[in-house]
N, C-alpha and C positions, 0 to 999 in steps of 0.2 A: 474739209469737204465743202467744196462749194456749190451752190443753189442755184441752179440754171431751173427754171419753171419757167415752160411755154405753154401758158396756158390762159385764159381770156379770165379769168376767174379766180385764181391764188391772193391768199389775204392780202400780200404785199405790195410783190411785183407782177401780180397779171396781167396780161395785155403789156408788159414792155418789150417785147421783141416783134416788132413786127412780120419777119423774114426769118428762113433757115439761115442766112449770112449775116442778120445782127446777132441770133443766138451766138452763133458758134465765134461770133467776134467775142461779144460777155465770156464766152467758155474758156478762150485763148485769153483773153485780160487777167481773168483770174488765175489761170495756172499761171500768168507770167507775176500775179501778186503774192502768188504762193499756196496756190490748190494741190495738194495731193490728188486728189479727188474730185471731180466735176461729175455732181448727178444733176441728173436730166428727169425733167418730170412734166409730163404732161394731162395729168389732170388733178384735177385739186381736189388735198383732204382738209379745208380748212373745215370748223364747224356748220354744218347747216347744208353740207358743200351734195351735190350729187355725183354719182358716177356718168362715165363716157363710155360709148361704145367702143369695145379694143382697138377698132379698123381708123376710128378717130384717133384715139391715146397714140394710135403707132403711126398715123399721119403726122401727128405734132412731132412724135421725138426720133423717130429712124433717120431720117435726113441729118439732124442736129445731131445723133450719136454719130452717123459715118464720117462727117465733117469731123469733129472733135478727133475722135480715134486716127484720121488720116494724118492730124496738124498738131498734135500736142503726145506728149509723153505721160500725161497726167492721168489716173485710169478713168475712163467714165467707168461712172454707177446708172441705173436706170432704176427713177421711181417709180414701181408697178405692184399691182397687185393681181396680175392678170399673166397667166403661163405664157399666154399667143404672146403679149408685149413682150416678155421677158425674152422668149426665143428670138423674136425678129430682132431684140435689140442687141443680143450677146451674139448675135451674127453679123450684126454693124459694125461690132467691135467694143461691148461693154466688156465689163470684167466685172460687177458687181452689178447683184438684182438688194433693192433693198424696198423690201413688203412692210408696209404698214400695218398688214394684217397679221403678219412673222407665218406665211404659209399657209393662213388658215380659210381664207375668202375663197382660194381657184383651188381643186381639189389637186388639178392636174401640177400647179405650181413647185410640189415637192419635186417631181418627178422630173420637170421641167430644168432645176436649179439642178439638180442632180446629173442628168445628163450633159449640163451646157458647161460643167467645171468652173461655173462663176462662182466668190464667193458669193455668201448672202447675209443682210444684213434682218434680223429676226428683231421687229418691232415691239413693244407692247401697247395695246390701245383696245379699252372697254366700249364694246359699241360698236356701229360704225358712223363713218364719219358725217352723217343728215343726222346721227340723233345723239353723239355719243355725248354732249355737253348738256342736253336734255336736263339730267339730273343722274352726272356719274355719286357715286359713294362707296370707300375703304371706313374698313375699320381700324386697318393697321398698312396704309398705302406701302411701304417700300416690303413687306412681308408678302403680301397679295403678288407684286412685281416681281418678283423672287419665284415665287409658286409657279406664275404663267410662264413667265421665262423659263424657268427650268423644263417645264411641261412640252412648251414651244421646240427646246432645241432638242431634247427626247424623242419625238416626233422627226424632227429632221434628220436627227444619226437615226433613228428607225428608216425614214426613207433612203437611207443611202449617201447623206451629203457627210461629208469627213468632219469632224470637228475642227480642224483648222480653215475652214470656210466659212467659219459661221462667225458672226459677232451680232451685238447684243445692244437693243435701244430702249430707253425706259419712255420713252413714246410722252414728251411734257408737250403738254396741251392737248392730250388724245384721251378724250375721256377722262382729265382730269379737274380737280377742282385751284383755286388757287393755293389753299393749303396743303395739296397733295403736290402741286409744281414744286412748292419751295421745301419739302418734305425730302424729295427726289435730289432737290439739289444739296441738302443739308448730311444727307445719309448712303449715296452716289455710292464712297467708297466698297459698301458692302456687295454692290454687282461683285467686285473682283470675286466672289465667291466660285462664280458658274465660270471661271477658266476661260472665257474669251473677253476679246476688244470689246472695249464699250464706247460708242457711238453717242453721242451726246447731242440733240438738237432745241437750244432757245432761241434759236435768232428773232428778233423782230415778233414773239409769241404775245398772245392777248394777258397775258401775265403780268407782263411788265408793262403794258399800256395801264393795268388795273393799279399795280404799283405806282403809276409815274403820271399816268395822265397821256402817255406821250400816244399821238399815230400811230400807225405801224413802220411806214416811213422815216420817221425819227425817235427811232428806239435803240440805234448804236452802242449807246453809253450803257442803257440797263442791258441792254446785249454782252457787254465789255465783261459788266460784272458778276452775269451769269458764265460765261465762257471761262473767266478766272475761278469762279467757285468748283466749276466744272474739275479744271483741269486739276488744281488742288486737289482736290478727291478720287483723281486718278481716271478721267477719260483719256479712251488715245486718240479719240476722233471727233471733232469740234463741227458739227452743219453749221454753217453763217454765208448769212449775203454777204457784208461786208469783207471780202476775204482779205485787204490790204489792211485794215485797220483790225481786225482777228490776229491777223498772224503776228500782233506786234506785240498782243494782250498773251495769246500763247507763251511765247519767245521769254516775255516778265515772267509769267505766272511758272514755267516750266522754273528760272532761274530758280525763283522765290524755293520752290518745291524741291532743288537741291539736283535737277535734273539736267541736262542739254537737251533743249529743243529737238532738233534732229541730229 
């Protein structure tokens, strides 16, 4: 999955696309480096981060979803947590809504996801995103993830969405602490539990800046090694910027794991 964010504000890459037509170029680059998956997101959850008005969110991304979906075979996803976005954007031409919130912010969102036959990606994240790094705390982090998750996709086959639409994200860096990141990554495998994909997003996280020292901007390498931990313990969906040098750490890491890449 790759990380299209057009947004003035994102920890990384904010403000680099100036245009709906450098978006959707980055969009096309990456499926041609090897996106599955091209999500689009237009406002940002890093920590501290505030919300945007819907009418803004789906100014930044509706244009860059209908582009992508016209020029690429690759599916868009749309990062929302907002029903309105999710509908204009699965009318662009998304196929995945993937909530931060796993459903729980826009009441209408179940409903939303429900009738549009996208799947959806059910985050986990304590908080939201202006306070969740405040002072999150587990007493047993991958137990707690388990609880909500399960709770989360309960709720979603209660509203109606099929279980094969659903997959599952343990939300690192959302509301957690640094030893709850590497807890997630050490103990991963046990999602298989809840029966769907797991979605996996380190890229570029304040984690591995804290590990490394490094920017956000040149975090590749500890990116590398979280992606390979990842994939070991059994993700099937990797979010990274760098998606040409991702897919090459996947491709190993799948070997390693006894597995074929695709």
């Amino acid at each position: 999955m790759g990380i299209l964010n057009v947004t003035p504000d994102s920890f990384s890459d904010g403000g680099a696309y100036r245009s709906v037509e450098e978006a959707v170029a980055r969009g096309l680059q990456m499926a041609a480096e090897g996106a599955w998956i091209l999500d689009v997101g237009g406002e940002s959850t890093r920590p501290g981060s505030m919300p945007v008005p819907a009418d803004e969110e789906m100014r930044r991304v509706i244009p860059v979803i209908r582009g992508l979906a016209a020029k690429t075979k690759a599916v868009v996803s749309v990062d929302t947590t907002k029903a309105a976005v999710a509908n204009a954007a699965v009318a662009a031409g998304a196929g995945i809504v993937n909530d931060t919130s796993a459903l729980a912010d826009d009441p209408e969102m179940a409903a939303a996801v429900r009738a549009s036959g996208a799947a959806v990606v059910l985050m986990h994240r304590r908080g939201a995103p202006a306070t969740m790094q405040a002072a999150p705390h587990y007493d047993a982090v991958i137990d707690e993830v388990l609880a909500d998750l399960t709770g989360r996709i309960e709720a979603a086959e209660s509203a109606g969405i099929e279980p094969e639409r659903i997959l599952v994200d343990p939300g690192i860096g959302f509301g957690k602490r640094l030893c709850d990141n590497l807890a997630l990554h050490r103990h991963l495998g046990r999602l298989r539990i809840l029966g769907r994909p797991i979605v996996f997003g380190p890229s570029r996280k304040s984690f591995i800046g804290t590990l490394t020292g490094a920017p956000a901007a040149e975090r590749a390498f500890g990116t590398a090694a979280a992606v390979t931990a990842a994939v070991l313990r059994g993700a099937h969906v990797v979010r990274v910027h760098d998606v040409k040098e991702m897919r090459e750490v996947v491709e190993v890491a799948y070997a390693i794991r006894g597995e074929e890449a695709w």
